[in-house]
C-alpha positions in Angstrom: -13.3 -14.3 -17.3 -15.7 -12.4 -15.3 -17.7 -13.1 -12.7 -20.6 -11.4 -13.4 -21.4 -11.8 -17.1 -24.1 -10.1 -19.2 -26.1 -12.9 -20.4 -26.3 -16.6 -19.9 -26.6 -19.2 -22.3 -26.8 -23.1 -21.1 -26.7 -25.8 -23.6 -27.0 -29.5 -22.8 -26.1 -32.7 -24.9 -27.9 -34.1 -27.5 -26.5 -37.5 -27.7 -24.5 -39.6 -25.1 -20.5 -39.7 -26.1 -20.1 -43.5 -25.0 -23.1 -45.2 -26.2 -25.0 -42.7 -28.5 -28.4 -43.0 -26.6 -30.4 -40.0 -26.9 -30.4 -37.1 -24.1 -33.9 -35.7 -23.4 -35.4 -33.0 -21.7 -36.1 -35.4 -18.8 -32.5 -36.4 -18.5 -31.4 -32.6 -18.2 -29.7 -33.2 -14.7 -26.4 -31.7 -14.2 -23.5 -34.0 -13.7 -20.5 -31.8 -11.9 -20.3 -28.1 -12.6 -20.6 -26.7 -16.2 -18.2 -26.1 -18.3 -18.2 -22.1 -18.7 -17.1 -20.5 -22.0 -17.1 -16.7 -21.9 -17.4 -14.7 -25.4 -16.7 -10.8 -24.6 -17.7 -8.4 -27.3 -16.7 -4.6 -27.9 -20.6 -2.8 -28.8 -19.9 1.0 -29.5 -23.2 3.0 -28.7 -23.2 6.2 -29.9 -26.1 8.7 -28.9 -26.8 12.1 -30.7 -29.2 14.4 -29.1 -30.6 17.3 -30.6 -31.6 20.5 -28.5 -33.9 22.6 -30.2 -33.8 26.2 -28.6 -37.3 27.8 -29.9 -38.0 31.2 -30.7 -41.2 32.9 -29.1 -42.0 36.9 -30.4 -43.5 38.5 -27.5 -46.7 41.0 -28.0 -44.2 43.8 -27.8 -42.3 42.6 -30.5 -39.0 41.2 -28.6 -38.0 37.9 -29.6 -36.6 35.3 -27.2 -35.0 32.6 -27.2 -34.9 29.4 -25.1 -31.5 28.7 -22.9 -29.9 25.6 -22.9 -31.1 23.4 -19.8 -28.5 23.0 -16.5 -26.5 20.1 -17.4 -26.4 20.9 -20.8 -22.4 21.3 -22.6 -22.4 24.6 -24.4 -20.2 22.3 -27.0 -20.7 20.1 -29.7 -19.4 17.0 -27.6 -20.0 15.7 -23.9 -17.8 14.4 -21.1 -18.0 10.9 -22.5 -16.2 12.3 -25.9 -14.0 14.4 -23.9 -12.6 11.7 -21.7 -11.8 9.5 -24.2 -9.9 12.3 -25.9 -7.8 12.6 -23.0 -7.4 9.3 -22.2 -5.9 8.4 -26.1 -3.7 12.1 -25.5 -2.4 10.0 -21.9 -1.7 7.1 -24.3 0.7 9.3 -26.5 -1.4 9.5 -29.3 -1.2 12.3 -31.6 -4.4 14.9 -32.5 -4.7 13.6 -36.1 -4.5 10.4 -35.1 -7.5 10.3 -32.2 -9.3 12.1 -34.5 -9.0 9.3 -37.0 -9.3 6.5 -34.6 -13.0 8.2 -32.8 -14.0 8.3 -36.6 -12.7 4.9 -37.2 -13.8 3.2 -33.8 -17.0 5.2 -32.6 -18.5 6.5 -35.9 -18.0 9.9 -34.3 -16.4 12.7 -36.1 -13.9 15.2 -34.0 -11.4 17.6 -35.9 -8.3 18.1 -35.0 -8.5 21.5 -33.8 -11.9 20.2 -31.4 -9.4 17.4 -29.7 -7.0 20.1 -28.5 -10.2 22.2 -27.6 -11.2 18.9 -25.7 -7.6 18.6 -24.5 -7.2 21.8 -22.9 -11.0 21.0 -20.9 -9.6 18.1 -19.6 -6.4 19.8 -18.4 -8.7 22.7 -16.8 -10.9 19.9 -14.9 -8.1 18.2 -13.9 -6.4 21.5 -11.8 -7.8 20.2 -8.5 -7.5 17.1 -8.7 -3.5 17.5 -9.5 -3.6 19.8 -6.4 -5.0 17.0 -3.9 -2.8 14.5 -5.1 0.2 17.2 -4.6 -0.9 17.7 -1.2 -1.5 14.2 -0.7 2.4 13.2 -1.7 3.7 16.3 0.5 2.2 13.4 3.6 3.6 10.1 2.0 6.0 8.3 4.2 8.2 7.6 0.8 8.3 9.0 -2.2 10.6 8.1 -5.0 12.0 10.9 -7.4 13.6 11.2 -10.5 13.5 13.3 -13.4 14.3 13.7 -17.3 14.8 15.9 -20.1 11.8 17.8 -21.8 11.3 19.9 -25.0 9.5 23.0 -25.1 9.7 24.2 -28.3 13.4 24.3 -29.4 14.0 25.1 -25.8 15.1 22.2 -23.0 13.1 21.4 -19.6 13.2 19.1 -17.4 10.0 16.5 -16.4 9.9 15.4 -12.6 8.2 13.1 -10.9 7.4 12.0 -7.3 5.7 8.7 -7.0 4.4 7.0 -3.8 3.3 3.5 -3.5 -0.7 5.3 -4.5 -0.3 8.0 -6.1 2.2 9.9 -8.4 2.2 13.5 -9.6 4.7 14.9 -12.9 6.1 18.2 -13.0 8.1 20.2 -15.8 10.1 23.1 -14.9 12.0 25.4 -16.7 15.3 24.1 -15.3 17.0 21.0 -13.4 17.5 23.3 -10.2 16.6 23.1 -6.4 13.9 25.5 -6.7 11.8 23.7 -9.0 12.9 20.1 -6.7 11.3 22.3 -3.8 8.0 22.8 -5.3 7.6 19.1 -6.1 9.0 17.6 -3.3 8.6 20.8 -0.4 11.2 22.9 1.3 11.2 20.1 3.9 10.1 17.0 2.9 8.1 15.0 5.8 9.0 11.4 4.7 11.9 10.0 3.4 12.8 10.8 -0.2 14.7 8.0 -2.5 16.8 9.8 -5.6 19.5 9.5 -7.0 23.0 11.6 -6.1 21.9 14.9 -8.4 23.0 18.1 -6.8 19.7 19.2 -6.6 18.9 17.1 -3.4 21.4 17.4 -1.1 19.1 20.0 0.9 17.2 16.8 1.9 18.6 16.0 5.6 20.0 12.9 5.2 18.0 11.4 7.5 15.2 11.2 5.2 16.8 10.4 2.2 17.9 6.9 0.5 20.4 7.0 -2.1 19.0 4.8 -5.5 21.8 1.9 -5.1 20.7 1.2 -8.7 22.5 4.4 -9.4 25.3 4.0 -7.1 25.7 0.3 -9.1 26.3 2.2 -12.3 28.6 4.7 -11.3 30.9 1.6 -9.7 30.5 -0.2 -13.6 31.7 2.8 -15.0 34.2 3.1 -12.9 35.6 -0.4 -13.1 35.8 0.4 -16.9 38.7 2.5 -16.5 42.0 1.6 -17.0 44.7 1.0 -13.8 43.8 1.2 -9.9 40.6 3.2 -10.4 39.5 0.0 -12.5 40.4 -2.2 -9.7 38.3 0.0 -7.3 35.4 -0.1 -9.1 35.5 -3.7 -10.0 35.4 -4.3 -6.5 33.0 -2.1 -5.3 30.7 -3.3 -8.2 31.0 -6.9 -6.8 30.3 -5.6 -3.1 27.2 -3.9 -3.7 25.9 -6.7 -6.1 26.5 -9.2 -3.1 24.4 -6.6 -1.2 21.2 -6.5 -3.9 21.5 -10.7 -3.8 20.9 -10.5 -0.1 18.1 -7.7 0.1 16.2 -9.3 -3.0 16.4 -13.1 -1.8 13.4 -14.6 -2.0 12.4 -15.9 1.6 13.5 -12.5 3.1 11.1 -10.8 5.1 10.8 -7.5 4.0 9.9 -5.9 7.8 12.5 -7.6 10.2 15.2 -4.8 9.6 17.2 -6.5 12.3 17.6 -9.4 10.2 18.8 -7.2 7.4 20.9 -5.2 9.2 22.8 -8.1 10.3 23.2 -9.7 6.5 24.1 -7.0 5.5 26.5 -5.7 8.1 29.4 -7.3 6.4 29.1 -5.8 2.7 28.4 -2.3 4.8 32.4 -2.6 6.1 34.2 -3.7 3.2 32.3 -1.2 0.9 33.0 1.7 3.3 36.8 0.1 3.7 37.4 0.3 0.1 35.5 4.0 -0.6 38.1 5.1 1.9 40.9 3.3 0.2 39.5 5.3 -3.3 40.2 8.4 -1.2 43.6 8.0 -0.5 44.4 7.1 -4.4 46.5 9.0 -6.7 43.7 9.8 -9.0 41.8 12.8 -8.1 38.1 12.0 -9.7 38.3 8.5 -8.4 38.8 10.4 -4.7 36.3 13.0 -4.9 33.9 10.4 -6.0 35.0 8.0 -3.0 34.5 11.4 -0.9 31.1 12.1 -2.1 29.3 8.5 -1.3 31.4 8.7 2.2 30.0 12.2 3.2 26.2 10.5 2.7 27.1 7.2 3.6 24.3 6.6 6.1 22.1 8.0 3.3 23.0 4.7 1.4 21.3 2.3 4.1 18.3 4.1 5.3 16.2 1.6 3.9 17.8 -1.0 6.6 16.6 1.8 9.2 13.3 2.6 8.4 10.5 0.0 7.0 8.9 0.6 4.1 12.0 2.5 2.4 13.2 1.0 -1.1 16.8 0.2 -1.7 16.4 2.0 -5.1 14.0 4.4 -6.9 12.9 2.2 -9.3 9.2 3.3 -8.6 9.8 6.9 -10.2 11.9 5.4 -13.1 8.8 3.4 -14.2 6.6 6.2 -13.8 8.9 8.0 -15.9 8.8 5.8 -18.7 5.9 6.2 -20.0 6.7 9.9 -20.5 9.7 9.5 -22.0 8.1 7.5 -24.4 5.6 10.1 -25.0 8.6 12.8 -25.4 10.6 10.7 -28.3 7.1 9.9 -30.3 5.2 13.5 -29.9 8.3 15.9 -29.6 6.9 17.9 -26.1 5.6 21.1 -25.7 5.1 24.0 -27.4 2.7 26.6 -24.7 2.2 26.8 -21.2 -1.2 24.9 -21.5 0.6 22.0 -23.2 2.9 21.5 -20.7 0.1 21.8 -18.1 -1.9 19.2 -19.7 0.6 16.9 -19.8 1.5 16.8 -16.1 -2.3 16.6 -15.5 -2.5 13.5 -18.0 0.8 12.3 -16.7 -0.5 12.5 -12.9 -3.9 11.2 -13.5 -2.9 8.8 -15.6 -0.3 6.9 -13.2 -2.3 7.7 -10.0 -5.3 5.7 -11.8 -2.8 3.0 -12.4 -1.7 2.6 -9.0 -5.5 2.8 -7.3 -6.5 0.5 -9.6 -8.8 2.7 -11.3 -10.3 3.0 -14.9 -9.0 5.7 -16.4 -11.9 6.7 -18.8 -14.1 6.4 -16.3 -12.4 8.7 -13.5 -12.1 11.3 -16.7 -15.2 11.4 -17.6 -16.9 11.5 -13.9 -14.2 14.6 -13.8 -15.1 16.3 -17.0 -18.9 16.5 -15.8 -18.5 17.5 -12.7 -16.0 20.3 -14.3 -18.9 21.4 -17.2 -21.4 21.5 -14.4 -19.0 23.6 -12.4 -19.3 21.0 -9.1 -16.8 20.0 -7.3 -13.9 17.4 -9.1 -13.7 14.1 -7.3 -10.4 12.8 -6.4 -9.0 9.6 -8.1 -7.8 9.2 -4.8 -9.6 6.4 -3.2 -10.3 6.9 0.4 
């Protein structure tokens, strides 16, 4: 229900329920508050207006004719149209088929070659804003990264993202590499950085990095599926770091006395170091390189104990990244450097809306104007 509704309709009684004496005007005194029953309804208003440029022959024979007022789009369609374009493209809906559904919905009729035309304006109106929200991550005291695969054609790439607690911004490079993890995240990132244990981020000091223990959790599951002492290992270290997640996630916990969690969890922080350093001294060489490899960044496992506000896992990026996966298995990707533009515009706008709380369609469309009246773009960043 809403609190401020468009109209207002009181009715009162006719008859009384218990005795079936008649209720009149006169009698119209509430008894207790009303009883509120709210009816919302979808009215599409479409508006057509015609601009008739007129001709004027001069006395020296030139003919002119009138320019289209400032404020004016030199296309068929205005930011309105445009927006909801791009918000259906964000939604993973096909060209064809947000043609079909304006048609269907609105009454208002877009081919599919105009959507991409409308596409593309979004994407274009949408280069500063995915600028401010870059530099406004490069400042975050956290961000959570994570990436996945991406087709360009017949060609692989790779889709990142980096996703604070406001804002999140997508990126898709040409390959899974530390250059293209510099440009997203900076050759130095000022906060802390949760991933998982890719090569690609070990330039991260770590410092300022948590390890995802989701992650971490798997690798131990697939390790306790092997067969002899490397089994063993992992069933044990799966059990340890599950006893860990049950403390941090109990419900009563305050999430800001670090001391407190420190000390819970001091116990699984021995035994799981004890038994990665019992996997080094094993027989079987994958199972002690692995051991190796969470020992060398050990601390980086438990820098969410350290610093407050730091999340045990990167869960935050792998629910940003859904929707775009989603997108990748239903449209295919890419096929041009403006498509994959436009979809880390969407992407970004998209989630950073999400996580200010902000309409989509209406941040797009307040975007699109301001783009067709060449102003400055506002930020969906709210101050």
């Amino acid at each position: 229900m809403v609190a401020e509704p468009d109209h207002v309709e009181t009715y009162w009684p006719a008859v009384c329920d218990g005795c079936g004496a008649p209720i009149g005007e006169e009698d119209h005194v509430a008894d207790g508050d009303p009883v509120a029953h709210q009816v919302t309804a979808v009215k599409v208003l479409v508006e057509v207006t015609e601009h008739r440029r007129m001709r004027v022959r001069c006395q020296c024979g030139h003919c002119t004719l009138a320019p289209l007022p400032v404020g004016v789009p030199e296309g068929a369609f205005d930011a309105s149209v445009s927006a909801a374009v791009a918000t259906l493209t964000a939604a993973r809906v096909s060209r064809r088929e947000t043609s079909r559904l304006l048609e269907d919905l609105c009454g208002v009729q877009v081919s599919v070659a105009s959507v991409e035309a409308l596409v593309k304006q979004a994407s274009e109106a949408l280069h500063d804003p995915y600028v401010r929200i870059l530099e406004h991550l490069d400042q975050a005291r956290v961000r959570c990264a994570d990436e996945t695969s991406w087709r360009r054609g017949s060609d692989t790439r790779w889709l990142s993202v980096a996703a604070a607690i406001d804002a999140a911004l997508f990126q898709i490079a040409a390959r899974r590499d530390r250059e293209s993890t510099r440009a997203l995240l900076g050759d130095c990132p000022e906060g802390v950085i949760v991933s998982d244990r890719y090569a690609v981020y070990p330039y991260i000091d770590d410092t300022k990095r948590q390890l995802c223990l989701a992650h971490v959790l798997r690798d131990f599951i697939a390790l306790g599926e092997r067969a002899g002492a490397p089994g063993r290992l992992g069933r044990k270290l799966r059990k340890c770091l599950a006893g860990a997640f049950k403390i941090v996630n109990e419900p009563d916990r305050d999430p800001g006395d670090l001391t407190v969690l420190q000390a819970d969890l001091a116990p699984s922080r021995q035994t799981l170091q004890s038994l990665l350093q019992h996997g080094t001294r094993g027989r079987d060489p994958q199972t002690a390189r692995f051991c190796a490899g969470l020992l060398e960044r050990y601390d980086a496992l438990w820098t969410f104990t350290r610093i407050e506000g730091v999340p045990a896992t990167n869960n935050t990026a792998e629910r940003a990244l859904r929707h775009a996966v989603m997108w990748r298995r239903t449209s295919y990707g890419t096929q041009t450097d403006h498509g994959d533009r436009a979809v880390e515009r969407l992407l970004t706008i998209r989630e950073t809306c999400r996580l200010q709380g902000r309409r989509l369609h209406t941040y797009l469309a307040a975007a699109i104007t301001a783009h067709q009246h060449r102003q400055p773009v506002p930020t969906p960043l709210l101050a």
